[in-house]
GUVOKOL-367190 format. One record per residue (C-alpha): residue number from 1; residue in three letters; x, y, z. Coordinates in steps of 0.25 Angstrom, whole numbers, plus 5000, padded with zeros to 4 digits. Example, Ala and Ser with C-alpha at 12.3 -4.5 7.8 and 13.67 -1.06 7.14 Angstrom:
<pts>
seq|type|x|y|z
1|ALA|5049|4982|5031
2|SER|5055|4996|5029
</pts>
This chain:
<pts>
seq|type|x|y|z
1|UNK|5303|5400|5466
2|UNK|5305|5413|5475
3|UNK|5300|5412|5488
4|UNK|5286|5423|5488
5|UNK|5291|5437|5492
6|UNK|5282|5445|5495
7|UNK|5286|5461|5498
8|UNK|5275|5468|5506
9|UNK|5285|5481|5508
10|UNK|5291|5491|5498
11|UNK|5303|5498|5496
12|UNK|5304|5510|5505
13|UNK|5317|5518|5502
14|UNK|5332|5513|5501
15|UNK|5333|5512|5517
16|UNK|5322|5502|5518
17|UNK|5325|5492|5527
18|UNK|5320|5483|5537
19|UNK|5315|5472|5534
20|UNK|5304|5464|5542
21|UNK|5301|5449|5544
22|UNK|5289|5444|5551
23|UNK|5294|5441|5568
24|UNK|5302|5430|5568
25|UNK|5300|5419|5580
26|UNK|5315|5421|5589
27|UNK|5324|5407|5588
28|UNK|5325|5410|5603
29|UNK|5328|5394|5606
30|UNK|5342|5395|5600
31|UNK|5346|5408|5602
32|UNK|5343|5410|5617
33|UNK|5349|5396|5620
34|UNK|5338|5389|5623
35|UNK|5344|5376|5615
36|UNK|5358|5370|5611
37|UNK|5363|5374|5599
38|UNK|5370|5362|5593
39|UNK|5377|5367|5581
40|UNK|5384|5359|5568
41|UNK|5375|5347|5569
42|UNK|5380|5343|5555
43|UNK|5368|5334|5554
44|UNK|5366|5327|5569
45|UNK|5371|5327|5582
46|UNK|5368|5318|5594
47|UNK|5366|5322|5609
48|UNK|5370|5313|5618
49|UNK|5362|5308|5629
50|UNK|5368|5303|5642
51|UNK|5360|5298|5654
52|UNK|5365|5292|5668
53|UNK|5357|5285|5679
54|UNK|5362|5289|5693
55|UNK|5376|5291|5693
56|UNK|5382|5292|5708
57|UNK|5384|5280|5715
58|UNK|5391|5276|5728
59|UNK|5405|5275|5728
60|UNK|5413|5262|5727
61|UNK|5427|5256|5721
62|UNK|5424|5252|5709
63|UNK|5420|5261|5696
64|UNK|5403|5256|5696
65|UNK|5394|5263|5685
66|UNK|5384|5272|5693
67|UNK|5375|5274|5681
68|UNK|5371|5269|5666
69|UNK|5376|5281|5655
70|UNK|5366|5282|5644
71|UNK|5369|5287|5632
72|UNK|5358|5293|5623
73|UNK|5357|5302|5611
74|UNK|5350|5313|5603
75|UNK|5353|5315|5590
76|UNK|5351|5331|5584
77|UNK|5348|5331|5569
78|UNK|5347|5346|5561
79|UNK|5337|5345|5551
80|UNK|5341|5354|5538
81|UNK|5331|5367|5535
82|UNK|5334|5376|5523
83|UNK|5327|5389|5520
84|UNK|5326|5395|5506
85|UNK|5320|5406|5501
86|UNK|5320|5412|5486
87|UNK|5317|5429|5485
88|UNK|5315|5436|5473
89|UNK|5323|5450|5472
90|UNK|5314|5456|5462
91|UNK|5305|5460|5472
92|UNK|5314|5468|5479
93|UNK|5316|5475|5467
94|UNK|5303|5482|5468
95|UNK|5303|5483|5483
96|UNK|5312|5480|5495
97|UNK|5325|5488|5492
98|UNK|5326|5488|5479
99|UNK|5338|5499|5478
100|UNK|5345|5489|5490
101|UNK|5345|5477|5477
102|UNK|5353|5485|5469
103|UNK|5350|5493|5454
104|UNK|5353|5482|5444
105|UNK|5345|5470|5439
106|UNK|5354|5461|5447
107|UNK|5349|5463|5461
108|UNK|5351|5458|5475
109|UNK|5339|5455|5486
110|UNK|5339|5469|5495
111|UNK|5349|5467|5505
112|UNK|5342|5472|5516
113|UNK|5333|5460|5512
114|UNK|5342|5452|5511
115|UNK|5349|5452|5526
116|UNK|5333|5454|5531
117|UNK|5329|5441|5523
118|UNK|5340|5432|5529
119|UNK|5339|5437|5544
120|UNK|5324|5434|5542
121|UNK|5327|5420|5536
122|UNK|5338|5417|5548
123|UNK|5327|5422|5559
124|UNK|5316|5414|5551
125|UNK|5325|5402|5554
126|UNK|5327|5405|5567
127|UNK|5314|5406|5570
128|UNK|5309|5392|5564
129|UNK|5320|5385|5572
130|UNK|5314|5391|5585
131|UNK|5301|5385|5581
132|UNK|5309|5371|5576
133|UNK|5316|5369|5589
134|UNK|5304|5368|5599
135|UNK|5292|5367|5589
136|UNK|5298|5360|5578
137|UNK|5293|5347|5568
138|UNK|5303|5340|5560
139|UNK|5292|5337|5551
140|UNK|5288|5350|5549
141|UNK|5295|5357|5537
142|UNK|5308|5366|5543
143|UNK|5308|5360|5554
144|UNK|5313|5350|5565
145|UNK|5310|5343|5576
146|UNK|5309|5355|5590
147|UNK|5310|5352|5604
148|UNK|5295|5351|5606
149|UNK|5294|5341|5596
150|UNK|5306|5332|5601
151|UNK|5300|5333|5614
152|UNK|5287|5328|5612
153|UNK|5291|5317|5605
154|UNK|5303|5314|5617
155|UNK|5298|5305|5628
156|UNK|5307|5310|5637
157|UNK|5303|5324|5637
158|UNK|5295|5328|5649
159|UNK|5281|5333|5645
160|UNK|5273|5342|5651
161|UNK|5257|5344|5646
162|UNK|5255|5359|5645
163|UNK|5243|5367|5642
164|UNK|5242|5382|5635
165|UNK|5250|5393|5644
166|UNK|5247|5406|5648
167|UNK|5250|5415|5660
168|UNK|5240|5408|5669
169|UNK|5247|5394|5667
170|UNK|5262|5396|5662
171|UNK|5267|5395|5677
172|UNK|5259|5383|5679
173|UNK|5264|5376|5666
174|UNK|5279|5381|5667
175|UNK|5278|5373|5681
176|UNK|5274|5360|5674
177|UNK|5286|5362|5665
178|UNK|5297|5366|5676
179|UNK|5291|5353|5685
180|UNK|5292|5344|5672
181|UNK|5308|5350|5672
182|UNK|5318|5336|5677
183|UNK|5323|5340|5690
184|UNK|5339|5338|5686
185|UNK|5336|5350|5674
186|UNK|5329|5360|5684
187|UNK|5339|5371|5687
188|UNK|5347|5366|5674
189|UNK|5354|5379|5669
190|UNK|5348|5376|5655
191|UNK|5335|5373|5658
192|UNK|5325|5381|5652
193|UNK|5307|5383|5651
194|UNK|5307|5384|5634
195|UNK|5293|5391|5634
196|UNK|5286|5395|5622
197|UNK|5283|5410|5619
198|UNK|5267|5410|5625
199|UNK|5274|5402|5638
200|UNK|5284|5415|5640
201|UNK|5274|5424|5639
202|UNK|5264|5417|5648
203|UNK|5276|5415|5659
204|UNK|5279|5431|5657
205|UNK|5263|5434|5659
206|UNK|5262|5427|5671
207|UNK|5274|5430|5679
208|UNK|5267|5445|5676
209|UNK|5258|5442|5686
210|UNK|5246|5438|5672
211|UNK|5246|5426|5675
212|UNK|5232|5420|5679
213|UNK|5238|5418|5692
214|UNK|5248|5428|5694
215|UNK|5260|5421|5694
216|UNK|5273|5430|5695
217|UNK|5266|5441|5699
218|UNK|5273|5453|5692
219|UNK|5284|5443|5685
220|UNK|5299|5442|5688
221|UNK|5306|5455|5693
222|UNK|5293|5460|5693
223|UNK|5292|5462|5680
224|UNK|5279|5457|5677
225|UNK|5279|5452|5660
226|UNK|5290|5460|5658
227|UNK|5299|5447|5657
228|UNK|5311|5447|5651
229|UNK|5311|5436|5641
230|UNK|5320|5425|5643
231|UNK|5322|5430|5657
232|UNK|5311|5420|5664
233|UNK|5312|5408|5672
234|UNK|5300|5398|5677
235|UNK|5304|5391|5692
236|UNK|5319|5392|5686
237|UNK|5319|5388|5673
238|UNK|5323|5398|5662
239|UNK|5311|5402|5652
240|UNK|5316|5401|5638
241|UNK|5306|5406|5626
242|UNK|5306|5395|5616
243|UNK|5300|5403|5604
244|UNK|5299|5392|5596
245|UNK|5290|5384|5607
246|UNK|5276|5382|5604
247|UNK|5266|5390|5612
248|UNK|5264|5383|5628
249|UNK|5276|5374|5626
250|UNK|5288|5375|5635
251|UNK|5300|5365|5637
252|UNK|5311|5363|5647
253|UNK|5324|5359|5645
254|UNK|5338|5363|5644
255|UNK|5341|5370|5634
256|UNK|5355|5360|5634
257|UNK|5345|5351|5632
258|UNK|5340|5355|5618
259|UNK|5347|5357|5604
260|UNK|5348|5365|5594
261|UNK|5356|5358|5582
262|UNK|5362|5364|5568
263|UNK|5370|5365|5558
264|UNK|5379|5375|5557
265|UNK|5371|5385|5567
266|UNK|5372|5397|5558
267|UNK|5364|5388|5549
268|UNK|5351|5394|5553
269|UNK|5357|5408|5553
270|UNK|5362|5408|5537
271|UNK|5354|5413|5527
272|UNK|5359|5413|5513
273|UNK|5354|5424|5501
274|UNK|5357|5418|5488
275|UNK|5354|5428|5476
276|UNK|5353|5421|5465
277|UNK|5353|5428|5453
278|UNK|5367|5425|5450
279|UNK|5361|5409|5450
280|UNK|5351|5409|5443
281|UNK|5347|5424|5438
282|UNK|5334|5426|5447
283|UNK|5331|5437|5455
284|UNK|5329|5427|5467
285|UNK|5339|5426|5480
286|UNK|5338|5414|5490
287|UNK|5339|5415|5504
288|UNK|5343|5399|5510
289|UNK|5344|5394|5523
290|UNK|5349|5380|5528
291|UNK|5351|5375|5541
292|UNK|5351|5362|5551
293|UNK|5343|5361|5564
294|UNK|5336|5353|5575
295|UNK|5334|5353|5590
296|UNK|5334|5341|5598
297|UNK|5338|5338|5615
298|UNK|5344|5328|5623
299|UNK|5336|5325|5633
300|UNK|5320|5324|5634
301|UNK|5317|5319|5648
302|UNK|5325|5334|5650
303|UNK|5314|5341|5643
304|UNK|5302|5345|5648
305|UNK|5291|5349|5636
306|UNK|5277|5356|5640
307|UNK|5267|5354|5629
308|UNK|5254|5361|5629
309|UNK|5242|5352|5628
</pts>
């Protein structure tokens, strides 16, 4: 059975282009490199762990051991996702660019269509991963397991019991997060504040000299909310917008830290159109999808999670 289309728009002349999709959340975490990308996990891949006790000693003659080497693992799994969809031509017939199918009875889906309905599919994708890799359930249909998830469940994390943030309080509760940091990652090149959209925004407000008690005054450069996204730091520590964080939560870690793993990465950026009137004779085209992915870290006690309460 064709998957519902339903056409809301008519045809407008043969030039009529432009197609449009409802806004799509941006797959910032990967793009911007906020994770590690670990690409061809075939089916798993282990992180190795390593941990040492003190390791300098006073020196002697003879070769002495100065520390215990423990070895420990995680072990990154891509769960498989497929996406398949089933469109009827014969509406286009009526409608979308219909001269664009072609005159005879044999026809193709509008091209036009065709290179919007992939792009949108590809982005659509992106879009849920974004949401998977903080936010994600493995339990939950399409999805996997996300950072927050892992990390809630991970004894080692360090928690922080947050509230709901605004301008008044985000200087206050960015604090908790930067003092919960361990000392030897502080100043760490790759550390980074992942802060969820309504954390930015009240971060931005505030340095504006909004906040409740004024904090920033007129904002970096003097500015005032006319920050330049990606451009902000909090007592050192880059700010990264995690779009896929849930509202008031924020994490720091290295973004060395964290993992990305996939297939074959251009996986999640391939869209097949299969037309399948020459299969089976019906006016139906299929657009499929399959693709590998998961997220997991190495090391919890380097992680510091702020939940709200």
């Amino acid at each position: 059975m064709a998957t519902t289309t339903n056409i809301t728009t008519t045809y407008a002349g043969e030039k009529a282009q432009g197609y449009i999709a409802a806004a799509l959340l941006s797959g910032n975490t990967i793009e911007n490199g906020g994770i590690t990308v670990k690409p061809n996990v075939k089916k798993s891949e282990v992180l190795k762990k390593i941990a040492t006790g003190d390791l300098i000693a006073d020196g002697s003659c003879d070769f002495t051991a100065t520390s215990d080497v423990t070895l420990t693992e995680r072990v990154i799994t891509p769960k498989e996702f497929q996406v398949n969809l089933e469109l009827c031509k014969t509406p286009f017939r009526a409608d979308w660019d219909a001269i664009s199918m072609g005159y005879s009875a044999f026809d193709s889906l509008p091209p036009d269509f065709q290179s919007f309905l992939v792009a949108h599919v590809a982005e659509k994708v992106a879009s849920k991963m974004e949401s998977n890799i903080w936010q994600g359930a493995d339990g939950d249909e399409g999805e996997f397991d996300g950072l927050v998830t892992l990390a809630t469940a991970d004894a080692d994390v360090i928690d922080v019991v947050g509230t709901t943030i605004n301008a008044g309080n985000v200087i206050d509760e960015l604090g908790k997060v930067v003092d919960a940091i361990p000392a030897a990652l502080y100043g760490s090149a790759d550390l980074k504040l992942y802060v969820a959209q309504n954390v930015y925004r009240a971060y931005v407000r505030a340095l504006g000299g909004f906040a409740a008690n004024g904090v920033g005054a007129n904002g970096v450069n003097g500015q005032g909310t006319n920050q330049a996204m990606g451009d902000l730091m909090f007592d050192g520590v880059p700010v990264f917008v995690a779009n896929g964080l849930a509202s008031n939560y924020i994490v720091s870690a290295e973004s060395t830290n964290l993992f990305f793993g996939t297939g074959l990465l251009n996986d999640s950026n391939e869209v097949k159109v299969l037309d399948m009137q020459d299969l089976d004779g019906s006016q139906n085209v299929r657009v499929i999808m399959r693709f590998t992915a998961t997220v997991q870290y190495a090391y919890g006690a380097e992680i510091v999670l702020y939940t709200p309460a």
